[in-house]
C-alpha positions in Angstrom: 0.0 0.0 0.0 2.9 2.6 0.7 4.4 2.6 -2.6 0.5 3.1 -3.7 0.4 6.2 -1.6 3.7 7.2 -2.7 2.5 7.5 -6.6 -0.5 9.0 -5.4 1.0 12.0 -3.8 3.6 12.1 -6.2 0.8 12.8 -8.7 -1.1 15.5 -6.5 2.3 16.9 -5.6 2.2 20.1 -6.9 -1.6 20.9 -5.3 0.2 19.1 -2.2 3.2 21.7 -1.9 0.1 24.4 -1.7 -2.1 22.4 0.6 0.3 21.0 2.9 0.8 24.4 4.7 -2.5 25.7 4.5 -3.8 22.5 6.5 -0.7 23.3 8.5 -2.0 26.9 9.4 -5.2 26.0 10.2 -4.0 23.2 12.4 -1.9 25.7 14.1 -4.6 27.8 14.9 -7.0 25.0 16.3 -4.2 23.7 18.5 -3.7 27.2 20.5 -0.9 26.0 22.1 2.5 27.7 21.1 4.9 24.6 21.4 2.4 22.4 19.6 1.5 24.7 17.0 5.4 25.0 16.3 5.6 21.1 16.1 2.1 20.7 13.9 3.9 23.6 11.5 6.9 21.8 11.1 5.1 18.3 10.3 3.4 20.4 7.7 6.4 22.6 6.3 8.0 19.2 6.5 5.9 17.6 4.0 5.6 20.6 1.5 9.4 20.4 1.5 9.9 16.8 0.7 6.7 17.0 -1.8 8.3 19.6 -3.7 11.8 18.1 -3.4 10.8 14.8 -4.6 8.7 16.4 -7.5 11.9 18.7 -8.8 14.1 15.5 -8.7 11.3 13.8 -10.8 11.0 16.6 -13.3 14.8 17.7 -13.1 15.6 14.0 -13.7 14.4 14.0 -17.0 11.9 11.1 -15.8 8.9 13.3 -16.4 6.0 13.9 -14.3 2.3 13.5 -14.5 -0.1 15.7 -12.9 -3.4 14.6 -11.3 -6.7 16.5 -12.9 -8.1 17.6 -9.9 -9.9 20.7 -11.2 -7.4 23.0 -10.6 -5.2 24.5 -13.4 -1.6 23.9 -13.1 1.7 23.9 -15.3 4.8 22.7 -13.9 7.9 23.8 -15.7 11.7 23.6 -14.8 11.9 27.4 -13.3 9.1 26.3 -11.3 9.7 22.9 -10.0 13.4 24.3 -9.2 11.9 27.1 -7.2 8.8 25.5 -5.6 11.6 23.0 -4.2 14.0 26.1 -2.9 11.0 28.0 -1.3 9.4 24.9 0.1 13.1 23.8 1.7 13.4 27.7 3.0 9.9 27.6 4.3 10.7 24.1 6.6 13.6 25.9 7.8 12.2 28.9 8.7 9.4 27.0 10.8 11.9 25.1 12.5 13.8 28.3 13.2 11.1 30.3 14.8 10.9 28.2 18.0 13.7 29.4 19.2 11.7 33.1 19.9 7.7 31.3 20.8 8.4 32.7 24.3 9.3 36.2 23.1 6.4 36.2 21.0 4.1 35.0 23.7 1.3 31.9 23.7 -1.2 34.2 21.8 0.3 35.3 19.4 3.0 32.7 18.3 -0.2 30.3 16.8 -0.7 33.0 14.4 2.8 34.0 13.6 3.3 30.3 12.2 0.3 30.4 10.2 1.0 33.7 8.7 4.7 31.9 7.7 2.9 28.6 6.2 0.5 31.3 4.4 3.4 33.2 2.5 5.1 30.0 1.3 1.9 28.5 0.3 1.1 31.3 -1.7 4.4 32.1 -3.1 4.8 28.4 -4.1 1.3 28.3 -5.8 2.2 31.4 -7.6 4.9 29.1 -9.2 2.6 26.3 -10.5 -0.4 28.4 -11.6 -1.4 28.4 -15.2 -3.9 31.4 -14.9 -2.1 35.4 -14.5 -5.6 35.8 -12.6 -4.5 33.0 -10.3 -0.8 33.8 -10.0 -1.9 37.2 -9.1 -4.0 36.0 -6.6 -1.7 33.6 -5.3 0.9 36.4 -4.9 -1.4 38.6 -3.0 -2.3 36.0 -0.9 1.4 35.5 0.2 1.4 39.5 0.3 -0.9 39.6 2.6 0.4 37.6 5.0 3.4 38.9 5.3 1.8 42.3 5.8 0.0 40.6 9.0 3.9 38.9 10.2 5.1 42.6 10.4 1.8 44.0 11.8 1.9 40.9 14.9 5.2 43.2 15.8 3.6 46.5 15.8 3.1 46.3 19.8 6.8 46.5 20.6 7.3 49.6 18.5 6.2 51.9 15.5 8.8 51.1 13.4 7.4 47.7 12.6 3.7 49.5 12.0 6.0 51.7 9.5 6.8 48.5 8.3 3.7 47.3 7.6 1.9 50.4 6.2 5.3 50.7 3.8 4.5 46.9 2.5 0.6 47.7 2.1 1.0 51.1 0.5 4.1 49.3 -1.9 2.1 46.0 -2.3 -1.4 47.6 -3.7 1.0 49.4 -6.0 1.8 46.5 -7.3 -0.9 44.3 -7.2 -2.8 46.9 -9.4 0.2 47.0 -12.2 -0.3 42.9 -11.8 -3.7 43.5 -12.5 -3.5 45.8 -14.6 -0.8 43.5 -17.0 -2.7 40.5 -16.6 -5.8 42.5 -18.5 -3.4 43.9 -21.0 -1.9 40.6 -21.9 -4.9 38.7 -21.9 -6.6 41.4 -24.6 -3.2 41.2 -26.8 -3.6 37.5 -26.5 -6.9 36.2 -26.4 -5.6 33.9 -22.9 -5.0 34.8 -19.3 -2.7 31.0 -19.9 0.7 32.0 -19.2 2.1 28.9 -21.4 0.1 31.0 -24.3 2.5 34.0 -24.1 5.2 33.0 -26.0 3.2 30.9 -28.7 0.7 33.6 -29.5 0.9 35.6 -32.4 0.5 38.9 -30.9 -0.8 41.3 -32.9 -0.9 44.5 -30.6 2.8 43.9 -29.7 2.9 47.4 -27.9 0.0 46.4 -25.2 1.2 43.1 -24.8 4.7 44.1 -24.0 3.2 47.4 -21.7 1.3 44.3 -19.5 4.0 41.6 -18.9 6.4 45.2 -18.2 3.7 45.9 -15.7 3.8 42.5 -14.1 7.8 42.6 -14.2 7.2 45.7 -12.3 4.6 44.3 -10.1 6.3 41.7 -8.7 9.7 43.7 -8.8 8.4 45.6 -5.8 7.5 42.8 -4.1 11.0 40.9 -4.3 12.8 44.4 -2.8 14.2 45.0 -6.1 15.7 48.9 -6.0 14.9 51.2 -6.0 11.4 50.3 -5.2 12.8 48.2 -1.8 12.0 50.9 0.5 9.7 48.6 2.6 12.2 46.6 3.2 14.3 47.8 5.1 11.6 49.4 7.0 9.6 46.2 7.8 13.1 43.7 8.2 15.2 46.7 10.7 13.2 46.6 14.0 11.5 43.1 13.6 13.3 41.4 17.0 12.8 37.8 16.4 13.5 35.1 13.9 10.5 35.9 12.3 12.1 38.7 9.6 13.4 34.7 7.9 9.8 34.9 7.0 9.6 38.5 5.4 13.6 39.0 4.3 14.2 35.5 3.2 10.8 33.6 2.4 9.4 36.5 1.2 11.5 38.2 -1.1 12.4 35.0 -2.4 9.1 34.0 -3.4 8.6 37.4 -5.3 12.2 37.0 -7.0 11.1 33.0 -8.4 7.6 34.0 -9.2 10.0 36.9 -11.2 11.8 34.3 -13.0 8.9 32.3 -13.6 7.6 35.0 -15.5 10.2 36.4 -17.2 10.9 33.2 -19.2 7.7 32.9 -20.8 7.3 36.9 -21.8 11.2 37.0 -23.2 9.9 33.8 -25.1 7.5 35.8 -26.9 9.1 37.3 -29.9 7.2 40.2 -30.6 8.2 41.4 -26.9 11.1 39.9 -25.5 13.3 42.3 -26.7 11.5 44.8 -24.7 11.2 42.7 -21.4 14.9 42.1 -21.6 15.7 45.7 -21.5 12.8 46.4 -18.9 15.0 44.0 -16.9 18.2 45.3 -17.6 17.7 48.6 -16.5 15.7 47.5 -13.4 18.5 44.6 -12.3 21.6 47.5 -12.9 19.3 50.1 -10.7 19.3 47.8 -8.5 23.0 46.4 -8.1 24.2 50.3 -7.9 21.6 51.6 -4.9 21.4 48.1 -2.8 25.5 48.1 -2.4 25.7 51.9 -2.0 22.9 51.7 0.4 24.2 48.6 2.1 27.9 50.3 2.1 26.2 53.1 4.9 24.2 51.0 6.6 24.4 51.0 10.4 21.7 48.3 11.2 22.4 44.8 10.8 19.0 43.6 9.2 18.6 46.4 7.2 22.1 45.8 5.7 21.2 42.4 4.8 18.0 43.8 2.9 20.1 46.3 1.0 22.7 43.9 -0.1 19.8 41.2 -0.7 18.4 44.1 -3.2 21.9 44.0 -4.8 21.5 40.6 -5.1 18.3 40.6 -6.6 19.9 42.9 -9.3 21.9 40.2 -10.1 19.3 37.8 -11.0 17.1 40.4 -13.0 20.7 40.5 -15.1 20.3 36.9 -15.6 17.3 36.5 -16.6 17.5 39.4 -18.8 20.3 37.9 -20.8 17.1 35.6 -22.1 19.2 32.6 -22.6 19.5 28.9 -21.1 22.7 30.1 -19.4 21.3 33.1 -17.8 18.2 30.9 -16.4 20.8 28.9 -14.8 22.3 31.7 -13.6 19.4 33.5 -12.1 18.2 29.9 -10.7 22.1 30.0 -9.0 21.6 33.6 -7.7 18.1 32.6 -5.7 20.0 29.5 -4.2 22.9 31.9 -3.7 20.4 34.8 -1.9 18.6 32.5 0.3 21.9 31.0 1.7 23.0 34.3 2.5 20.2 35.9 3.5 19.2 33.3 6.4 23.3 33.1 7.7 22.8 37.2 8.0 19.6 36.6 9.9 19.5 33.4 11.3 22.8 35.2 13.1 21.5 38.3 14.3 17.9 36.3 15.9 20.6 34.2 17.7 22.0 37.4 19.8 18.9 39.3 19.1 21.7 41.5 17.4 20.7 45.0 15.1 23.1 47.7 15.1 26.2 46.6 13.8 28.1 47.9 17.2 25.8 44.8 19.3 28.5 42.7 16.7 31.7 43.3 19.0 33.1 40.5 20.1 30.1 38.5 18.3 32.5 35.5 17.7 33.3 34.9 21.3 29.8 35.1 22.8 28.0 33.4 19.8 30.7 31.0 17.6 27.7 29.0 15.6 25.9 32.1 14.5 28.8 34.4 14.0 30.4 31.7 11.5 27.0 32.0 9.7 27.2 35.6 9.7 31.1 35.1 8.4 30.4 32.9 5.6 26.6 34.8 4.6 28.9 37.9 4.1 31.7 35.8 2.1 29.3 34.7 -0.2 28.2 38.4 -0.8 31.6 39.5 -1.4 31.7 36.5 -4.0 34.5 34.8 -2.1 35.8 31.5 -4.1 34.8 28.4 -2.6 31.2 29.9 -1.9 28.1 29.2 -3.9 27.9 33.7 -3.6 30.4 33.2 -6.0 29.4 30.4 -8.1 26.4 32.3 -8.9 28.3 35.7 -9.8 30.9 33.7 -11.8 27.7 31.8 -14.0 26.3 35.6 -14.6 29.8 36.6 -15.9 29.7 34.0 -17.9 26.5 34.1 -19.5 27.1 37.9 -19.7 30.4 37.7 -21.7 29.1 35.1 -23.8 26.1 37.5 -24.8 28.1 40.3 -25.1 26.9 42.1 -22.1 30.4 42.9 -20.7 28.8 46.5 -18.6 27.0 43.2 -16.7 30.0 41.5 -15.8 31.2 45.2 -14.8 28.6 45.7 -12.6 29.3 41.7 -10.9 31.9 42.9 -10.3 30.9 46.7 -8.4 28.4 44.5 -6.1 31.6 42.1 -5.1 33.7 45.3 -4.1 30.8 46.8 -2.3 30.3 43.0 -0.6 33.6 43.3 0.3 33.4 46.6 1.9 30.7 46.1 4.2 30.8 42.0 4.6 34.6 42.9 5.7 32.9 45.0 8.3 30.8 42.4 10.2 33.7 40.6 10.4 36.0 42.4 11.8 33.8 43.3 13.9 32.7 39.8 15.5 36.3 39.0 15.3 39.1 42.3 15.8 37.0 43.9 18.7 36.1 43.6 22.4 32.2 43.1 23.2 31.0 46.8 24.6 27.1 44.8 25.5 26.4 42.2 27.5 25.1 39.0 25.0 20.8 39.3 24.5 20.3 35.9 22.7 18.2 33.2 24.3 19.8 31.0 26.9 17.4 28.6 27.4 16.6 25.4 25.7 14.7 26.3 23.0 17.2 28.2 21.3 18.4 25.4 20.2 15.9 25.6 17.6 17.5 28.1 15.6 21.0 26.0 14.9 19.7 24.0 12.3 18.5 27.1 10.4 22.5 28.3 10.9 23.7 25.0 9.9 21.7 24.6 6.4 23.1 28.0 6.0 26.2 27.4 6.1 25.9 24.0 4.6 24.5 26.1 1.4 26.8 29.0 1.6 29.9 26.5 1.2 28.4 24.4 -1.2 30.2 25.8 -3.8 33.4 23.3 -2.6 30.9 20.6 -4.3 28.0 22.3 -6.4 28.2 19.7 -9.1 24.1 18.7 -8.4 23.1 21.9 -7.8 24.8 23.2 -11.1 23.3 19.6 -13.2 19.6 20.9 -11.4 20.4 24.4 -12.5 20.9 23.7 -16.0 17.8 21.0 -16.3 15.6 23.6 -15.2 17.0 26.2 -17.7 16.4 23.9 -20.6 12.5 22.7 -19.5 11.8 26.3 -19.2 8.8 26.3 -20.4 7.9 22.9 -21.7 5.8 20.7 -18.9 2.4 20.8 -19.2 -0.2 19.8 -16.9 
C-alpha cells in the first residue's frame, strides 16, 4: 500500500506543496498552544518540502512527471519545479527556526505568527505552479498579505514595525494593481490569461502586450525588494526582534524573485516582446546592483544591511534572466540559491543574539561561535568569495554575460563584489578584531536550540560551492524545461 500512496501524492504533488501548509496553518490555529502549534507547523512545512523536493528531482531528472486532474489548473515547468523545491526547503527551515523566539512572541500570538509563515510559502509556491495570470496574481497577493499581518503581529513593541507594515501595504497595492492591470493587458493582446500561451501567441498588438508583462515585471519587482522600489524593506526587516524577519527578508522576497523568474521566461519567449522585457530587466537589475550596495555600504543596522545587499542581489538575478538565454536561467536559478543562503546566515545570526546595530557585533564570535560563523560565511558569499556558492552564482552571470556580449554586466558583478567586500569585511572584523562593549541578549534557554539548524543549512548552502556539481546539473535542467511541462 505505501508505494500506492507514494505515486498518489507524487501525482497530486504540486496541489500538495500548496495544501500542505494551509492544512498546516489551520491546524496551528486550532491547536492554541504555542509549542504544539510550532511542532504541527513543522510536520506540515516538513511535507511541502519533501513533496516539492521529490517532484523537482522527478522533473529535473528527466523522468517526467504527471499531474493529477483535480480541477485545478496547473503547469509545472523547470523554473518552477526548481523554485517551488527552494521556497518549500526555505519555508521548513524557517518553521523550525522560529521556535527558538515562541516565548518572546508569547502563547497568543506565536499560533498566528506560524500560520502567517505557512500562508506566505503556500502562496508564493502556488504562484509558481499556476497556469492562470488571474491565479498567479492571486496567489501572490495571498502571500502578500500575510506577510503584511507577520510585520503587523510586531507592531506592539514599536512603530517602526507599524512603519513596516503600512510601507508593504501602500508598496504591495501598488503592485498588485500593475499585476492586475498586466494580466488584462496581456490577456486582450492574447486572447488567454494562460501563461504557457504567451510565448506561442501571435501577438498582434505587440505594444500592449509588452506594456502588461512590463507591468507585471514591475509588479512583482516591488515585491521581491528590487531597488529602487525596496524601500519597505528595510523598514519592515530593521526593527522586527525575532527570527520571524526569515519569513519577510528571506521567504518572502524569495518568493517574489522566483515567481519573477517564472515569469520572465515565458514573456522573453515571446518574440514580438522579448526584446522589450529584456531591456525592462536590464535597466531594473543595474538600478538595482548600484543603490542596494551603495545603500548597504552606509548602513548601520544589521537587518537592514542584509535587505540592502539582498536588493543588490536581486539585481543580479534580473541580469540573468534578462540575458534571455538557457545560461542566464541557470544563472538566475544559482543567484536565488545563492540569496537564500546568505540571507538566512545574515539573519539566522543576528535572531541568535537578538543583534541590530552593527556595534551589538563586538566580540560577536566569542559570545555566539555558531551564529557568528553564519554571519562570516553569509557575508563571504556576498563579497563572492571563491569556494562559496555567492560566488558560483556571480561567476555563471559573468559568464552568460560575456558570452552574450553584455560585458557592462560582468562590470557591474563585479561593483556589487567590491561593495560586498566593503561592508561584509565589516561584520567581520567586527565579530572577530574587537572587544564586546554589551552584555550577549540571545536566548539562553533550551529552546534556542531551535534556531541552529537554520545556521547550519546556511552554512551548509553558503559552502556548497566546494561541491556544487548537483546543484549546477539541477540548475541547468531547469534552464532547458523552461517552459515545456504541461499539466
Amino acid at each position: 500500500m505505501t508505494p500506492a500512496y507514494l505515486d498518489l501524492a507524487r501525482a497530486h504533488a504540486p496541489l500538495l506543496m500548496i495544501v500542505a501548509p494551509l492544512l498546516g496553518a489551520a491546524l496551528t490555529l486550532v491547536t492554541g498552544a504555542a509549542r504544539v502549534s510550532w511542532v504541527v507547523a513543522c510536520v506540515a512545512a516538513g511535507i511541502g518540502a519533501y513533496a516539492a523536493i521529490d517532484f523537482a528531482s522527478v522533473v529535473l531528472g528527466g523522468a517526467g512527471q504527471a499531474i493529477a486532474g483535480v480541477g485545478v489548473a496547473l503547469f509545472v515547468d523547470g523554473v518552477g519545479s526548481f523554485a517551488a523545491a527552494l521556497l518549500a526547503s526555505v519555508a521548513a527551515v524557517t518553521i523550525l527556526a522560529v521556535g527558538a523566539s515562541l516565548k518572546d512572541s508569547g502563547a497568543a500570538v506565536a499560533p498566528l505568527a506560524l500560520a502567517l509563515v505557512l500562508c506566505i510559502a503556500s502562496g508564493w509556491i502556488g504562484a509558481l505552479v499556476a497556469r492562470d495570470l488571474i491565479a498567479i496574481v492571486a496567489a501572490v497577493e495571498t502571500a502578500w498579505l500575510a506577510s503584511v499581518g507577520l510585520v503587523m503581529l510586531n507592531a506592539q513593541r514599536g512603530r517602526g514595525a507599524l512603519n513596516g507594515a503600512l510601507r508593504m501595504l501602500s508598496y504591495g497595492g501598488v503592485g498588485a494593481a500593475f499585476m492586475l492591470l498586466g494580466a488584462g493587458m496581456i490577456a486582450r493582446a492574447t486572447g488567454s490569461f494562460a501563461i504557457d500561451a504567451l510565448p506561442l501567441a501571435h501577438i498582434q498588438a505587440h505594444n500592449l502586450a509588452a506594456a502588461g508583462a512590463a507591468l507585471i515585471v514591475l509588479g512583482l519587482a516591488v515585491k521581491g525588494a528590487v531597488a529602487p522600489m525596496h524601500a519597505w524593506a528595510a523598514a519592515a526587516v530593521g526593527r522586527l526582534p525575532t527570527t520571524y524577519v526569515l519569513g519577510i527578508g528571506v521567504l518572502s522576497v524569495l518568493g517574489a524573485l522566483s515567481a519573477l523568474v517564472r515569469f520572465s521566461a515565458y514573456a522573453i519567449a515571446a518574440p514580438e516582446i522579448g526584446a522589450a522585457i529584456s531591456a525592462t530587466l536590464a535597466v531594473l537589475g543595474a538600478a538595482s546592483v548600484i543603490v542596494g550596495s551603495v545603500q548597504a555600504v552606509g548602513a548601520r543596522n544589521l537587518l537592514r544591511l542584509t535587505a540592502y545587499a539582498g536588493a543588490s542581489q536581486a539585481g543580479c538575478v534580473l541580469l540573468s534572466i534578462a540575458l534571455g538565454s538557457p545560461a542566464g536561467f541557470a544563472a538566475a536559478l544559482m543567484q536565488l540559491v545563492a540569496f537564500s543562503a546568505a540571507a538566512m546566515a545574515l539573519y539566522g545570526g543576528a535572531a541568535a543574539g537578538r543583534v541590530q546595530s552593527l556595534e551589538m557585533l563586538d566580540g560577536y564570535g566569542q559570545r555566539a561561535p555558531l551564529a557568528s560563523a553564519a554571519i562570516t560565511l553569509g557575508a563571504l558569499s556576498l563579497m563572492g568569495a571563491p569556494l562559496t556558492i555567492g560566488f558560483l552564482g556571480r561567476w555563471r552571470l559573468v559568464e552568460a554575460g560575456v558570452g552574450a556580449g553584455w560585458w557592462w554586466a560582468a562590470a557591474l558583478v563585479v561593483v556589487a563584489s567590491l561593495a560586498g567586500v566593503f561592508y561584509g569585511g565589516r561584520l567581520i572584523e567586527r565579530m572577530y578584531f574587537r572587544r564586546a562593549n554589551a552584555a550577549y541578549a540571545g536566548e539562553r534557554g533550551v529552546w534556542r536550540i531551535a534556531l541552529a539548524p537554520a545556521l547550519i543549512v546556511a552554512i551548509a548552502t553558503v559552502t556548497i560551492g566546494v561541491a556544487p556539481g548537483f546543484l549546477l546539473r539541477a540548475a541547468a535542467a531547469a534552464s532547458l524545461k523552461l517552459t515545456g511541462l504541461a499539466s
